[in-house]
C-alpha positions as CSV (number, residue, x, y, z in Angstrom):
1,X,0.0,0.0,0.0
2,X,1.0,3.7,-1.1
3,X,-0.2,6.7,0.7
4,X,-0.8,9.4,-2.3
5,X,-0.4,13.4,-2.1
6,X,-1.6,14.4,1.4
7,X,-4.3,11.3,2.5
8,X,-2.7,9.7,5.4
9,X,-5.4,6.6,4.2
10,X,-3.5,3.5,2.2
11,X,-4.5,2.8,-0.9
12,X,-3.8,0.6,-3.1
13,X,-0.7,0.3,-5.2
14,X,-1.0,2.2,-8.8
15,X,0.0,0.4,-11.7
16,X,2.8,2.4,-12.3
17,X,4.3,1.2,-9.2
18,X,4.2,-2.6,-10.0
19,X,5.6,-2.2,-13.6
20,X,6.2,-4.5,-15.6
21,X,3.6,-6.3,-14.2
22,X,1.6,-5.5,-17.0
23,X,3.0,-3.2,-19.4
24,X,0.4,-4.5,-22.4
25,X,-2.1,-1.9,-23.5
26,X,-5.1,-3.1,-23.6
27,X,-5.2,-5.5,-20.8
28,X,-6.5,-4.8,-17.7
29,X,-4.3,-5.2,-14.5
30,X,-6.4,-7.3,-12.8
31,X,-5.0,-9.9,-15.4
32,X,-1.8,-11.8,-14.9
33,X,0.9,-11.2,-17.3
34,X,4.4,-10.1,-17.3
35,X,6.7,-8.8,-20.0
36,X,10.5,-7.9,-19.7
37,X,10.1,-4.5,-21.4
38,X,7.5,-2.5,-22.4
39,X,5.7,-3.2,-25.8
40,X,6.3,0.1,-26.9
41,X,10.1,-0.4,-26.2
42,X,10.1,-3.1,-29.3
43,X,11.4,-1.1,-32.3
44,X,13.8,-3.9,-33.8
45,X,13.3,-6.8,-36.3
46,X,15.8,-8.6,-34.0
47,X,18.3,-11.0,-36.5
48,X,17.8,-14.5,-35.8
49,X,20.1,-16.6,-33.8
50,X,21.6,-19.8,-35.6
51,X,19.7,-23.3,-35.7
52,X,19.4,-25.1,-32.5
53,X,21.0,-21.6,-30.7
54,X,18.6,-21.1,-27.8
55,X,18.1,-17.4,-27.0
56,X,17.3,-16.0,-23.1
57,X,16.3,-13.2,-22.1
58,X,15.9,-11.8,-18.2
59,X,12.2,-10.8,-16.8
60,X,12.2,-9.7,-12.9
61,X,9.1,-12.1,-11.3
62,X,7.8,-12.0,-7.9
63,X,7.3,-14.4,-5.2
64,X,3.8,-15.8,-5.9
65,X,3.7,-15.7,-9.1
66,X,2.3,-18.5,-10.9
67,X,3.9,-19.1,-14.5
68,X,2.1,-21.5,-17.3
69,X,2.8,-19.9,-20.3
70,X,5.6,-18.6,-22.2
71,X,5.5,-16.1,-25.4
72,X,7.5,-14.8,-27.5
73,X,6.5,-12.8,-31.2
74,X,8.4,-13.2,-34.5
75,X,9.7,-10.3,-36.4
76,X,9.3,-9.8,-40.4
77,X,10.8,-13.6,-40.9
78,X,8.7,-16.5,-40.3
79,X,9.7,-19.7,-39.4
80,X,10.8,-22.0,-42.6
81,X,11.3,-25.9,-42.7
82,X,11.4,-26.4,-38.8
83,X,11.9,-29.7,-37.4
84,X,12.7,-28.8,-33.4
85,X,11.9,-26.1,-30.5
86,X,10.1,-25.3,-27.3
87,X,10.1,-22.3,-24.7
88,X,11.2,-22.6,-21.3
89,X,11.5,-21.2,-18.2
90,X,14.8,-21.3,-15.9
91,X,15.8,-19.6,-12.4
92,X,17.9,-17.0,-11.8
93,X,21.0,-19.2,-11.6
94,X,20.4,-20.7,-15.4
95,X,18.6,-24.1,-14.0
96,X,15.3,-25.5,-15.7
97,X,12.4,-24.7,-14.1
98,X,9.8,-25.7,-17.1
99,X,9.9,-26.0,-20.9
100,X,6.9,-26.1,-23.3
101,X,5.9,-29.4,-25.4
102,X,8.2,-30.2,-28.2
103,X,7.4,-27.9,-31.8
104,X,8.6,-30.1,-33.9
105,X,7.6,-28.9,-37.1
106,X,4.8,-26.8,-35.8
107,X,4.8,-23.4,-38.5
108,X,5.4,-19.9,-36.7
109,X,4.2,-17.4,-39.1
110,X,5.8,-14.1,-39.5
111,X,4.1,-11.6,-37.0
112,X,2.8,-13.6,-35.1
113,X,3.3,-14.7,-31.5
114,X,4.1,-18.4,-30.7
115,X,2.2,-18.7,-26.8
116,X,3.1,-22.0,-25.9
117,X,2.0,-23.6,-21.9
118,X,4.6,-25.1,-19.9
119,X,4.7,-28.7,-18.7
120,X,4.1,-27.8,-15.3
121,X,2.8,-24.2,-13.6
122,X,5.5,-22.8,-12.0
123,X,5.1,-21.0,-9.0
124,X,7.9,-18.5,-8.4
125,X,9.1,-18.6,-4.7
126,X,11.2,-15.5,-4.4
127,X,11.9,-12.4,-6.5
128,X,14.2,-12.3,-9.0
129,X,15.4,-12.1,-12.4
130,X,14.3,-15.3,-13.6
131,X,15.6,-16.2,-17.4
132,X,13.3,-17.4,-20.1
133,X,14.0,-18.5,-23.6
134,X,13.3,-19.9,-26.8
135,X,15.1,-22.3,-29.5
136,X,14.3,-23.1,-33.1
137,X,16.0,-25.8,-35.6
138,X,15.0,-24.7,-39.1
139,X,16.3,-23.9,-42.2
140,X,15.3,-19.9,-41.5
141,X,14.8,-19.2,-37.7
142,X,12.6,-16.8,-37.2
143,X,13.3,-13.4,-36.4
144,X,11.7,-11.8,-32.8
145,X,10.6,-8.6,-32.3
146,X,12.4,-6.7,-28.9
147,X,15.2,-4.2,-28.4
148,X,18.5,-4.0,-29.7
149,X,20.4,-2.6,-27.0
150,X,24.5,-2.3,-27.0
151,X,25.2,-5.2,-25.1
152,X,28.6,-4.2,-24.0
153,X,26.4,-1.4,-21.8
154,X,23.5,-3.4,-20.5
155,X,26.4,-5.9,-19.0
156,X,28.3,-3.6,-17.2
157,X,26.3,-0.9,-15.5
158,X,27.1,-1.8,-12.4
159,X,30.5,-3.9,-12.8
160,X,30.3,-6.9,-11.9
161,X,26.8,-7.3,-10.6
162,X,24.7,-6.6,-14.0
163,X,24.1,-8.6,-17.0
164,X,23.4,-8.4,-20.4
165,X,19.2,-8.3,-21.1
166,X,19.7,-10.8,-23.6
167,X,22.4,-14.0,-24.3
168,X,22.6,-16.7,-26.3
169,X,23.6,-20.3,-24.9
170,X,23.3,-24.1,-26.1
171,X,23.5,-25.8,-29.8
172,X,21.7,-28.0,-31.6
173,X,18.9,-27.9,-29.0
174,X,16.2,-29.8,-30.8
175,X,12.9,-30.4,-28.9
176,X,15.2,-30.2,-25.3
177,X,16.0,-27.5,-23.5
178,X,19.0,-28.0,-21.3
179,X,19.0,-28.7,-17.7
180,X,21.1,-25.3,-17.2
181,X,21.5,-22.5,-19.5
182,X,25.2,-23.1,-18.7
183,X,27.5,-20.3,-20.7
184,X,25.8,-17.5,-21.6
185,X,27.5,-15.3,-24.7
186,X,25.9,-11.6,-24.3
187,X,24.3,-10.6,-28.0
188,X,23.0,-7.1,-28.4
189,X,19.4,-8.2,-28.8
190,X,16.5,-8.8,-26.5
191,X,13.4,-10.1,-27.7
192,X,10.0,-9.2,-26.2
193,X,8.7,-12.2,-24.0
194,X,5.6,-12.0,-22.0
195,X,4.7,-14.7,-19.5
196,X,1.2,-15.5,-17.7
């Protein structure tokens, strides 16, 4: 609870104090749903990563919160010839939490976003950055739409401490994402996600 102006009454929080709790116009706060930047914020066509490359990206969650599905949107390229790739969700440290069904050689069309549930609701236990990502084997990975900031700068704000918004980690995924994100190579990309 805030107290506002000069009322010494509580009331309850404004939205704009529990950003980005929902940062998607059109949607009404009293729905659950998450994103790691603000819609508005997406202004690149990000390039795709390589077959079987899984890209993360970091979204701050809070205790409570109870995670079943996973989006992400594709830019201006759509998905061609795809024969592996899921969604998943990890903890702060890089370990598996959830991953969506296998995609096999399910189409993602260009524009659109590709919502997928996870095996298992997760509820979140503390607040954190908590990672979630995506992998695709095709002969043309999509594109994502999301931010292209310098990655050099998101990494080192505070040194030592902060990390780059978005990395890339694994190869040849297929239809399994790995058990840890293990090493993460900083890329000067982050692609929208929205969880619920």
């Amino acid at each position: 609870m805030t107290v506002h102006g000069r009322s010494s009454i509580p009331v309850a929080d404004s939205a704009a104090h529990d950003l980005p709790y929902n940062a998607l116009p059109g949607v009404p706060q009293t729905s659950f749903a998450r994103s790691n930047i603000p819609v508005w914020a997406c202004t690149s066509d990000l390039a795709a990563t390589g077959t079987g490359v899984a890209i993360g990206v970091r979204i701050f969650l809070r205790a409570g919160d109870v995670i079943t599905n996973v989006a992400f949107v594709a830019g201006n390229t759509a998905l061609a010839t795809g024969t592996a790739g899921w969604h998943a969700l990890y903890d702060p440290d890089g370990a598996i939490l959830a991953q969506s069904p296998a995609q096999g050689a399910t189409a993602w069309a260009a524009n659109t976003a590709r919502k997928l549930a996870l095996s298992k609701p997760v509820t979140i236990t503390r607040d954190g950055w908590y990672i979630v990502a995506t992998s695709v084997t095709a002969s043309t990975v999509p594109t994502l739409i999301g931010c292209a900031p310098v990655v050099t700068a998101t990494a080192a704000v505070v040194a030592g401490v902060s990390k780059a918004l978005g990395f890339t980690f694994g190869s040849a995924t297929g239809d399994v994402a790995p058990a840890s994100t293990g090493a993460q190579t900083g890329v000067a990309k982050c692609p929208l996600v929205l969880v619920s």
